[in-house]
Residue frames as qw, qx, qy, qz and C-alpha x, y, z in Angstrom:
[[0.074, 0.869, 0.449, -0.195, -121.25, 108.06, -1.74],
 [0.219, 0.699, 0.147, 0.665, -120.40, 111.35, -4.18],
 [0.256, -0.797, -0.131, 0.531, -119.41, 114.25, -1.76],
 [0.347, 0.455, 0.390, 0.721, -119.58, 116.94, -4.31],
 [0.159, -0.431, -0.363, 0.811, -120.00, 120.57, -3.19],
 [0.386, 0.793, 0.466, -0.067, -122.88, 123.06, -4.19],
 [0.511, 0.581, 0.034, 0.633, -122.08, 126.44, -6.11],
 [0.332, 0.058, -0.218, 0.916, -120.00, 129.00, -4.76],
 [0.267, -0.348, -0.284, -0.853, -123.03, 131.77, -5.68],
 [0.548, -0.337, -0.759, -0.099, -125.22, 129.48, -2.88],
 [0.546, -0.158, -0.625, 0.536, -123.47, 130.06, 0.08],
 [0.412, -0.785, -0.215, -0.409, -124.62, 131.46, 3.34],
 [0.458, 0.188, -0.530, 0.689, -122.71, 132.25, 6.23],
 [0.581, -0.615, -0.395, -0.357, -124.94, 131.93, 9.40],
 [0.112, 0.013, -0.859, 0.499, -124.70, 132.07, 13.50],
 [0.529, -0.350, -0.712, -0.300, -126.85, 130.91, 15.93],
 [0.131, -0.428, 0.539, -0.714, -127.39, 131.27, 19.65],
 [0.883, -0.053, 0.379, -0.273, -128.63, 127.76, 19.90],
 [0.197, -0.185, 0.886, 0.378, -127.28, 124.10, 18.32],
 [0.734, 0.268, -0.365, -0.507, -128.65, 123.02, 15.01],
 [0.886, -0.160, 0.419, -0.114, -129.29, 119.43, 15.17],
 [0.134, -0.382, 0.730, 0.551, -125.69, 117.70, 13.02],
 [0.529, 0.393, 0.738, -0.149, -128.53, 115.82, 11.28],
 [0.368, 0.859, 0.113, -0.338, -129.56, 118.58, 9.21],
 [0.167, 0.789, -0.544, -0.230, -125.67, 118.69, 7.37],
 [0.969, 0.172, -0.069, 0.166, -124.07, 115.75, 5.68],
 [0.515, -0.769, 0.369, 0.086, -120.79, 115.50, 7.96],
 [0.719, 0.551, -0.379, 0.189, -117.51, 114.50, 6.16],
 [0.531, 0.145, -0.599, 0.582, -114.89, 114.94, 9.10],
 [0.453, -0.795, -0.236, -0.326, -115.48, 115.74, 12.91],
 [0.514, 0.309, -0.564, 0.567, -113.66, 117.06, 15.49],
 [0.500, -0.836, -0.186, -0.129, -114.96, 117.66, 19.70],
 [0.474, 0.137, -0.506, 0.708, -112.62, 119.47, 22.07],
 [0.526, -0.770, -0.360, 0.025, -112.72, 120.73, 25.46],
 [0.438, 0.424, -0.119, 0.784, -110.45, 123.86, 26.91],
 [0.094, 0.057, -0.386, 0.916, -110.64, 126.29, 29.79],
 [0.446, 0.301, 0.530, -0.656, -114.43, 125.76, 30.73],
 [0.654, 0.475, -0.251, -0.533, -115.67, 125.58, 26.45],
 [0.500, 0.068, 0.779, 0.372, -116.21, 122.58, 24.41],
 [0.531, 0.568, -0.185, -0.601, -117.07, 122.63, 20.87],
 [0.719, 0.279, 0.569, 0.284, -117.35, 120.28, 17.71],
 [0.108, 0.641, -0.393, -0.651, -116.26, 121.44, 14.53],
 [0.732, 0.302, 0.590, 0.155, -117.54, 119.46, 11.26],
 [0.052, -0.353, 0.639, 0.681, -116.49, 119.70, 7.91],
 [0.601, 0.437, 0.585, -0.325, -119.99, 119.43, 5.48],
 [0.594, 0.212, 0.567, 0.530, -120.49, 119.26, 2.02],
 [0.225, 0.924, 0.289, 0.110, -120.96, 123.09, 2.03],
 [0.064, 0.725, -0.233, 0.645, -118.68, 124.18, 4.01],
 [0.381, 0.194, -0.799, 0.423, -118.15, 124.09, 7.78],
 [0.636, -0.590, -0.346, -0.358, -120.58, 123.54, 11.20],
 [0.333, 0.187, -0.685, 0.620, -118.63, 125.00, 14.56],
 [0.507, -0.700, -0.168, -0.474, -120.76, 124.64, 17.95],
 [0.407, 0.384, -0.555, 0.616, -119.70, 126.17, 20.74],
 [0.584, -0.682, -0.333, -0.287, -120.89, 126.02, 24.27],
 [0.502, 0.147, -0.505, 0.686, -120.06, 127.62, 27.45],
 [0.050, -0.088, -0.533, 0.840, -121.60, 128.26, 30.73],
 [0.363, 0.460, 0.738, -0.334, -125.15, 127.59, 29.17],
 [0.452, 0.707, -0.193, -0.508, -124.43, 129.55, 25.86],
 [0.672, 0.013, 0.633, 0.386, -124.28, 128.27, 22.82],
 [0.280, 0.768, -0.064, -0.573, -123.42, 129.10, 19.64],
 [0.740, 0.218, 0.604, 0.202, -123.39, 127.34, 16.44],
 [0.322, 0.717, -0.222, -0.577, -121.95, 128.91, 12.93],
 [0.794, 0.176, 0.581, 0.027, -122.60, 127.57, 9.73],
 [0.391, 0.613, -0.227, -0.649, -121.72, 127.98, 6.39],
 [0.500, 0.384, 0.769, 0.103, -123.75, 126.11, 4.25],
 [0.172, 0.205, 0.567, 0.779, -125.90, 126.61, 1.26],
 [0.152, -0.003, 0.198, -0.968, -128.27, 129.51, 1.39],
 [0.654, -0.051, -0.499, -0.566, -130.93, 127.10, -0.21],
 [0.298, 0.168, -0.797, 0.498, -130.41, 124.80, 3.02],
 [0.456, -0.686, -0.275, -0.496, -133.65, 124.80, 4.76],
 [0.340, -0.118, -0.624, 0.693, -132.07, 126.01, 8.64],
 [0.209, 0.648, 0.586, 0.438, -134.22, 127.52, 10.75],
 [0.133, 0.533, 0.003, 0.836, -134.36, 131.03, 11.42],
 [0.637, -0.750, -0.155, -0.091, -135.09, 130.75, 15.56],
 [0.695, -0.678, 0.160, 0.178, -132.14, 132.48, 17.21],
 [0.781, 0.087, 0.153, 0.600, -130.34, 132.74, 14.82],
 [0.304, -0.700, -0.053, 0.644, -127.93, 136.33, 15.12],
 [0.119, 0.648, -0.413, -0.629, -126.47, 136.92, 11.76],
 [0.698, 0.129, 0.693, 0.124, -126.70, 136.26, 7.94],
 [0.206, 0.710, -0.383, -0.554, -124.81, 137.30, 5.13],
 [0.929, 0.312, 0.193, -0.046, -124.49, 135.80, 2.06],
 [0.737, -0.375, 0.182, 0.532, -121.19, 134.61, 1.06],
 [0.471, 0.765, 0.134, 0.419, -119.92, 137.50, -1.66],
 [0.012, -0.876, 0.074, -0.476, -117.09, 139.66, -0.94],
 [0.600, -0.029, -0.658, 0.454, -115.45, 140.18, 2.49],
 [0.497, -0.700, -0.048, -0.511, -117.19, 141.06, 5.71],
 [0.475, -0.133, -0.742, 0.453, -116.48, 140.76, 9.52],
 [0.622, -0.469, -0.461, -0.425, -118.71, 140.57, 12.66],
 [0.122, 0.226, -0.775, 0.577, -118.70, 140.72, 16.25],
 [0.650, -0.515, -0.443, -0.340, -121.77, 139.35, 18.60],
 [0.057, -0.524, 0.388, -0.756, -121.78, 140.16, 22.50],
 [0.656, -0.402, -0.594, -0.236, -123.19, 137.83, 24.13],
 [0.612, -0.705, -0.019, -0.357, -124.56, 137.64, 27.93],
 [0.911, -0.396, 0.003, 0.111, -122.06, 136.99, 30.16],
 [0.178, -0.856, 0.293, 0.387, -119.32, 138.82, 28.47],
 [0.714, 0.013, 0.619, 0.328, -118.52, 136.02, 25.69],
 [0.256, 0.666, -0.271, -0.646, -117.56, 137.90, 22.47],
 [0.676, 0.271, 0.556, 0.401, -117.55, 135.93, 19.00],
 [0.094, 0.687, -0.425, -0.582, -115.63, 137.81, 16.08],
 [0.799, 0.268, 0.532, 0.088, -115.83, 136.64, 12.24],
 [0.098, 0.653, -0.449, -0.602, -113.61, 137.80, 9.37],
 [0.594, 0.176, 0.763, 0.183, -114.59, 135.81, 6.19],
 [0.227, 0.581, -0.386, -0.680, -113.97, 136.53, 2.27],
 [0.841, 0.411, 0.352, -0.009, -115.08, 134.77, -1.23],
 [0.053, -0.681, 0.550, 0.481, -111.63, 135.44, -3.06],
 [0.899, 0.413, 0.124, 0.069, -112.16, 134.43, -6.87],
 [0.620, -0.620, 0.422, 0.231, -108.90, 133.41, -8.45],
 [0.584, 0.598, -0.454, -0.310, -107.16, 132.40, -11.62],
 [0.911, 0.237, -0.225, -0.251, -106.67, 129.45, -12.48],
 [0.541, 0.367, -0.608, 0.450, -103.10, 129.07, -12.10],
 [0.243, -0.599, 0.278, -0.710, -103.66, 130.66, -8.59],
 [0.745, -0.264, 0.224, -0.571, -105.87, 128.48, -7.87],
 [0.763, 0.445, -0.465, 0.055, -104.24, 125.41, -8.48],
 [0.514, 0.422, -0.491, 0.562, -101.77, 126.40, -6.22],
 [0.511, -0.377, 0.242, -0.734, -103.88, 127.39, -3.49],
 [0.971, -0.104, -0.192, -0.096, -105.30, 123.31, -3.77],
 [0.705, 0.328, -0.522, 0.351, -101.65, 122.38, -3.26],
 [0.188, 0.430, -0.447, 0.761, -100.88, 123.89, -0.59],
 [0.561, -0.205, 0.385, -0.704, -103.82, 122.83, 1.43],
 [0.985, -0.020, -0.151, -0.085, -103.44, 119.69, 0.69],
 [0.546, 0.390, -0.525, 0.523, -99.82, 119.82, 1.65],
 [0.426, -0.356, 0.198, -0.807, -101.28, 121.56, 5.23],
 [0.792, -0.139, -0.197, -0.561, -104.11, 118.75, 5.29],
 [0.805, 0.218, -0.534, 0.139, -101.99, 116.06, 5.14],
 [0.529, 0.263, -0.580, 0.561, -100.16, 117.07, 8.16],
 [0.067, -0.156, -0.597, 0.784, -102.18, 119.22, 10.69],
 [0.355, 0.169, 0.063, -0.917, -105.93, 120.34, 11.18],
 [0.591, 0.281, 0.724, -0.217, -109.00, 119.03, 9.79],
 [0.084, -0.372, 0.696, 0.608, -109.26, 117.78, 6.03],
 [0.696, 0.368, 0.616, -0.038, -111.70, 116.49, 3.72],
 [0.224, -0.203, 0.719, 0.625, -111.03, 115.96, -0.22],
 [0.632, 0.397, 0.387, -0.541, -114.60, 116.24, -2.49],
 [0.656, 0.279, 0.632, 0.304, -114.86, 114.07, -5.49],
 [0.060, 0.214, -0.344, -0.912, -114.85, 116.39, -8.86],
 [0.573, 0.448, 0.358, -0.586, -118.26, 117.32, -10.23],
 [0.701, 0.379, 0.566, 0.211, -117.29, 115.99, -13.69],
 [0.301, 0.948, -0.040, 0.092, -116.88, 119.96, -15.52],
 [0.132, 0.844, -0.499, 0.144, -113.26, 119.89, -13.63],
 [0.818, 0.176, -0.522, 0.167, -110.77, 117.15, -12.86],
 [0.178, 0.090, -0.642, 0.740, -109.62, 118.60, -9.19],
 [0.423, -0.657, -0.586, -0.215, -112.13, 118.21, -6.60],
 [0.264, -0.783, -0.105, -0.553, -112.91, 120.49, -3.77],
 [0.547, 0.183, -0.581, 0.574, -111.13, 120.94, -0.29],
 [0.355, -0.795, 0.024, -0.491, -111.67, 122.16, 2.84],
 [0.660, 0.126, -0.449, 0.590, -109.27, 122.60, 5.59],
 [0.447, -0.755, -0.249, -0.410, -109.55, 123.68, 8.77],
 [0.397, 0.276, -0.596, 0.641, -106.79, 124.86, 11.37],
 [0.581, -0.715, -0.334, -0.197, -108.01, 124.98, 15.17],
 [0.209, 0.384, -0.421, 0.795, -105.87, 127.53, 17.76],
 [0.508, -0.706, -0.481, -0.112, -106.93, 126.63, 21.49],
 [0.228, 0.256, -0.514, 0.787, -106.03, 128.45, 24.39],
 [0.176, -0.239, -0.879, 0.374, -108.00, 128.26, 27.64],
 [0.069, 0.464, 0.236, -0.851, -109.85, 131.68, 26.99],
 [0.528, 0.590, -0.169, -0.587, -110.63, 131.61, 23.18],
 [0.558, -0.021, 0.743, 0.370, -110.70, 129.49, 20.19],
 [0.138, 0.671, -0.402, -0.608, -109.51, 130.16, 17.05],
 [0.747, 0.158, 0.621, 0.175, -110.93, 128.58, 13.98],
 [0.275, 0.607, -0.367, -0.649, -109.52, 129.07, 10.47],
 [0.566, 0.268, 0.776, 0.068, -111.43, 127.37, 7.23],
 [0.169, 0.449, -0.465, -0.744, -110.40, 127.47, 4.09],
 [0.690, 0.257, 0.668, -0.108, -112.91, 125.79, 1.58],
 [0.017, -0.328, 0.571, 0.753, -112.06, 125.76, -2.36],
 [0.639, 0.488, 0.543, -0.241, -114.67, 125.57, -5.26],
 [0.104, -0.441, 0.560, 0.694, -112.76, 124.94, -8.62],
 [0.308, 0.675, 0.567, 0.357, -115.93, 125.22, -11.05],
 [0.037, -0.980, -0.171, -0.094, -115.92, 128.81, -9.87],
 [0.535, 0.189, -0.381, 0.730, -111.60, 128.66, -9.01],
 [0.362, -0.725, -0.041, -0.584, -112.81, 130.08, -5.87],
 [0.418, 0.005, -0.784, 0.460, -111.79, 130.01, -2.08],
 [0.458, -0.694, -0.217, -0.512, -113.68, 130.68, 0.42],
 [0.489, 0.188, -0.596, 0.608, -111.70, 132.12, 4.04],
 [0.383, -0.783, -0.093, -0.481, -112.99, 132.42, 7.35],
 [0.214, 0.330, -0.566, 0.725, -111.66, 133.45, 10.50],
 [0.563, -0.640, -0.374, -0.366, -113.91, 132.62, 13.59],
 [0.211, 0.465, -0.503, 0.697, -112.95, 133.80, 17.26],
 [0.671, -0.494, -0.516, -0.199, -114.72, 132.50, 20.17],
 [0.460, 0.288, -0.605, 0.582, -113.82, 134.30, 24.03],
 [0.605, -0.506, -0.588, 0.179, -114.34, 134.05, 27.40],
 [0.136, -0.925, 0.025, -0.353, -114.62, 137.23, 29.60]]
């Protein structure tokens, strides 16, 4: 099967305050953990990434996918489209805080290049990885990499995803904590 990634210009950067069924997302790599009272999954899709988190009867689910993506729009907290760089905080009941820092950084060529390397050097060794076939316009396919910082209170996800028709990265920072 082709795992080719949409355009940069698509994207959507979403939460939730409910799970999306994984159905909805064509899954490349998965990961479930469990920590100081929280589990979560974390997938790697062919947009981009799908983290749900749950504790103490909350849940929360961020996506970033393609804005054209038909998700739907019960419960769901925030939505920006990917452009620039923005961060977010949500309060939730019970004292659970979620923070997001997340940026579309175009690049040059060379830049970018070098940016692939290095996250494939990363991949190879720690975190979660998937490789995307090339769309045919460029000869280096698409990446996404994902680093995962537990600690019994919070989790820390960082996901870097690369789109070289557009030499583009796309970084987010996601923070997940217990009161």
């Amino acid at each position: 099967m082709l795992s080719v990634r949409p355009k940069v210009a698509e994207l959507a950067f979403q939460l939730y305050g409910r799970s999306l069924h994984p159905e909805l997302f064509e899954i490349y790599k998965s990961q479930r953990l469990e920590r100081g009272g929280y589990e979560a999954r974390i997938d790697i899709t062919s947009a981009g990434h799908l983290i749900t988190w749950r504790y103490k009867g909350i849940t929360l689910t961020e996506v970033a996918a393609s804005a054209q993506h038909p998700l739907p729009q019960k419960r769901r907290l925030m939505r920006y489209r990917l452009r620039g760089e923005r961060s977010d905080r949500v309060q939730c009941r019970g004292g659970v805080v979620y923070q997001v820092k997340f940026q579309l950084e175009p690049v040059r060529p060379e830049v970018f290049y070098t940016c692939q390397q290095e996250l494939v050097h990363h991949g190879e060794r720690e975190g979660m990885f998937h490789s995307f076939d090339a769309s045919g316009r460029m000869a280096l396919g698409a990446l996404s990499y994902i680093h995962v910082e537990t600690r019994n209170r919070s989790l820390r996800v960082q996901a870097f995803h690369t789109f070289p028709d557009d030499n583009a990265i796309v970084k987010s920072e996601s923070l997940f904590e217990l009161p």
